[in-house]
mmCIF file of the C-alpha atoms, coordinates in Angstrom:
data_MODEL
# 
_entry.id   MODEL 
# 
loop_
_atom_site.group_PDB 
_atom_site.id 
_atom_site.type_symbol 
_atom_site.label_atom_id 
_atom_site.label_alt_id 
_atom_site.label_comp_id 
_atom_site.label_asym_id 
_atom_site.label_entity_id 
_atom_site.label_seq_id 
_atom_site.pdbx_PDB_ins_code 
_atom_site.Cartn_x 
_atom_site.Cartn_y 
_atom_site.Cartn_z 
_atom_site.occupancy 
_atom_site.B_iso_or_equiv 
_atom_site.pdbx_formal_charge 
_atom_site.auth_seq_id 
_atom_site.auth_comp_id 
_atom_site.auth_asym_id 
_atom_site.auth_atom_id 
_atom_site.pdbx_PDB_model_num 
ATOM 1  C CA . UNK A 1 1  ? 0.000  0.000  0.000   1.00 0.00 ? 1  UNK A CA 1 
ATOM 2  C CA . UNK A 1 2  ? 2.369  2.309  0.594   1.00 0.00 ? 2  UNK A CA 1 
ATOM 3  C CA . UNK A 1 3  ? 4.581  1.603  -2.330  1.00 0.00 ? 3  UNK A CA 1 
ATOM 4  C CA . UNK A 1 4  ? 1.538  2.386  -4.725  1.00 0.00 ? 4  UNK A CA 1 
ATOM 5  C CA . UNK A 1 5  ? 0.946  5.881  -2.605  1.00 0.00 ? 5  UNK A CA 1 
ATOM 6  C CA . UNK A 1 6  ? 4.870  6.307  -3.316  1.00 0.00 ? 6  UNK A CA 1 
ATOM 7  C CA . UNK A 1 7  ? 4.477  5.641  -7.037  1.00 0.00 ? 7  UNK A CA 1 
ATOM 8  C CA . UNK A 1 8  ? 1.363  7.914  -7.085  1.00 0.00 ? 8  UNK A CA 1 
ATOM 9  C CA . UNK A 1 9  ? 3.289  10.748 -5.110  1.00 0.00 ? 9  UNK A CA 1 
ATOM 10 C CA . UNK A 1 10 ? 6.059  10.304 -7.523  1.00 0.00 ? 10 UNK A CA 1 
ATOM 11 C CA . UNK A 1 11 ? 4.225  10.837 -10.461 1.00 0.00 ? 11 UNK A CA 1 
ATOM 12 C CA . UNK A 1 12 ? 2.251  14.077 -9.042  1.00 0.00 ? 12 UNK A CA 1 
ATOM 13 C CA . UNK A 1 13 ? 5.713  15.334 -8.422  1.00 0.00 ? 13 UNK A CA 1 
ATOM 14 C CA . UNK A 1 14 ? 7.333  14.935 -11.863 1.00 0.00 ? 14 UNK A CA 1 
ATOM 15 C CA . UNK A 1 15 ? 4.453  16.267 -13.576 1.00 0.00 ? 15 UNK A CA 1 
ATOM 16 C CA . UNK A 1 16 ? 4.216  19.267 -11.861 1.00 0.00 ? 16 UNK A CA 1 
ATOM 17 C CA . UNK A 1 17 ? 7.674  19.496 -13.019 1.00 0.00 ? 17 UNK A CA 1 
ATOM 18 C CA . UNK A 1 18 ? 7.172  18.403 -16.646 1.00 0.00 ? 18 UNK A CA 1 
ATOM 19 C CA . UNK A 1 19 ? 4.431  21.503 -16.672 1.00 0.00 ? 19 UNK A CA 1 
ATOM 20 C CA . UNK A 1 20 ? 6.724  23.962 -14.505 1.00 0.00 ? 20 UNK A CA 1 
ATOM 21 C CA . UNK A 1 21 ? 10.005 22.670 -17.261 1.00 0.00 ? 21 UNK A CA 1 
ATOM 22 C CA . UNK A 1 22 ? 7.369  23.365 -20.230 1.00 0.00 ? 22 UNK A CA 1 
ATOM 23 C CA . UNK A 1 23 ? 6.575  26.758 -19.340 1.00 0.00 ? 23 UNK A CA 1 
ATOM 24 C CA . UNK A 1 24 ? 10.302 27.992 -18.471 1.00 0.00 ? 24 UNK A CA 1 
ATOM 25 C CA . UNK A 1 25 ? 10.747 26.775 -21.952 1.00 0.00 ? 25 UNK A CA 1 
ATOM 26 C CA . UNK A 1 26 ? 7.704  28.683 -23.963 1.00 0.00 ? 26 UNK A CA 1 
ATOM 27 C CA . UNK A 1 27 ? 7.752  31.496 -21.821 1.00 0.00 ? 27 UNK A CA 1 
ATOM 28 C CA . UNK A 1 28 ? 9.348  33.522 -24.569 1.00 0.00 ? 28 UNK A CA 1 
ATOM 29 C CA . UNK A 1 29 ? 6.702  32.647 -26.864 1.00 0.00 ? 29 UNK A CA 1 
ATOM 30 C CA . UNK A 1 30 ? 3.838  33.281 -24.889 1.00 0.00 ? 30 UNK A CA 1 
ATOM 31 C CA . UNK A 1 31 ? 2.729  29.639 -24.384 1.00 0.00 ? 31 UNK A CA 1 
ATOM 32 C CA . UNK A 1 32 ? 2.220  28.634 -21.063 1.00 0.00 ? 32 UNK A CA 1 
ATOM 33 C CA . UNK A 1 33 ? -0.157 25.609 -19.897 1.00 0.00 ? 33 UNK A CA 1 
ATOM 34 C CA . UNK A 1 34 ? -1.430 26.476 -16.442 1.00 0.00 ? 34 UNK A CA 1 
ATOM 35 C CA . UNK A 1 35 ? -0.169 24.104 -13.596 1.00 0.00 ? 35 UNK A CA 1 
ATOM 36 C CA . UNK A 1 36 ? -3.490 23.611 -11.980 1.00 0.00 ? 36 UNK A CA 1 
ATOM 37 C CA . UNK A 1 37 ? -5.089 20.298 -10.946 1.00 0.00 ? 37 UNK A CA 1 
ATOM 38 C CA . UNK A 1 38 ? -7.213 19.252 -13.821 1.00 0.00 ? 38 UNK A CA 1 
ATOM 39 C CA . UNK A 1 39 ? -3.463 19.730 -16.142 1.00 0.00 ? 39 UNK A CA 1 
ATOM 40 C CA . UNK A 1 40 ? -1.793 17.512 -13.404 1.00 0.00 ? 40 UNK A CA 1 
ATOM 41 C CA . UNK A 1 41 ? -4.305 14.753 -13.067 1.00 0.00 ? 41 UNK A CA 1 
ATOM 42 C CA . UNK A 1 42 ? -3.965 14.218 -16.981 1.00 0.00 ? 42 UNK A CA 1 
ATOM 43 C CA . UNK A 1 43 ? -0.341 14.376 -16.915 1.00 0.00 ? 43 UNK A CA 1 
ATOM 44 C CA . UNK A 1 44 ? -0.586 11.484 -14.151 1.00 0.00 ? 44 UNK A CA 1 
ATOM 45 C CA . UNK A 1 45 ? -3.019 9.723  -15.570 1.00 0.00 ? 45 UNK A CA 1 
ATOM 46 C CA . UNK A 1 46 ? -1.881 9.365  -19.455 1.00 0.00 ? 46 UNK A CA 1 
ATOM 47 C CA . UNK A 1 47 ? 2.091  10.422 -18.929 1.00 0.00 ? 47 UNK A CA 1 
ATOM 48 C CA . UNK A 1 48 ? 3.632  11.776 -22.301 1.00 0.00 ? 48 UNK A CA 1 
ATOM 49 C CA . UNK A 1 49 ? 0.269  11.443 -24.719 1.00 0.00 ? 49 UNK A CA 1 
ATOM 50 C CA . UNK A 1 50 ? -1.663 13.363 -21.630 1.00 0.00 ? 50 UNK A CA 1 
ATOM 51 C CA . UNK A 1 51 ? 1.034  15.859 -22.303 1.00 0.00 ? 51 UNK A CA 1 
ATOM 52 C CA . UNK A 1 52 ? 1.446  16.001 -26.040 1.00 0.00 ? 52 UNK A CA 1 
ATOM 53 C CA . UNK A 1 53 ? -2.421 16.378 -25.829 1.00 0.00 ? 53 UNK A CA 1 
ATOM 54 C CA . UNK A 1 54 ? -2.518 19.136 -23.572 1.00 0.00 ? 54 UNK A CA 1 
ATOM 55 C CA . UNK A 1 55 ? 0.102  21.119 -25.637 1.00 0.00 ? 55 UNK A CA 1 
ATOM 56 C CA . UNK A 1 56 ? -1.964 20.150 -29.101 1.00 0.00 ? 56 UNK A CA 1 
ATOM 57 C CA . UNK A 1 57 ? -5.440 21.480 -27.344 1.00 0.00 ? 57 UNK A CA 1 
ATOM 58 C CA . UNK A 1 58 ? -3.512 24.539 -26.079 1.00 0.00 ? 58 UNK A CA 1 
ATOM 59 C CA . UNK A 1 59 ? -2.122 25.194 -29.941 1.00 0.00 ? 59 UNK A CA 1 
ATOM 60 C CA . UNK A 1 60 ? -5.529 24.400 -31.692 1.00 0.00 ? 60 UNK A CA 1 
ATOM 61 C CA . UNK A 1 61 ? -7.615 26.567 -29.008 1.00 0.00 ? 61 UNK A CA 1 
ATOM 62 C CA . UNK A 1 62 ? -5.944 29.337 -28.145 1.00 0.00 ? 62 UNK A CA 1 
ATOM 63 C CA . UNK A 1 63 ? -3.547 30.588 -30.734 1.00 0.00 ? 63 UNK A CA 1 
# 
């Protein structure tokens, strides 16, 4: 139990900084995905494609 609560921690954490790494990046350009909790959960959830998918809805939306 506790190594799944680890692995769950773990993954919170390195999103965050996936999204935080992402926006240090595209600040320049004006292209920043907001580290909330909905943007978190899907990085968690589906890893990279949650990610690319984010970015992709971000670029077709807003730009």
């Amino acid at each position: 139990m506790f190594k799944s609560i680890l692995k769950i921690l773990t993954k919170i954490i390195i999103s965050i900084m996936v999204l935080y790494g992402y926006n240090l990046i595209t600040q320049s350009f004006n292209l920043n995905i907001p580290i909330n909790v909905i943007t978190v959960i899907i990085i968690t959830i589906f890893n990279g494609p949650g990610f690319l998918g984010l970015v992709a809805f971000y670029l077709i939306n807003f730009r």
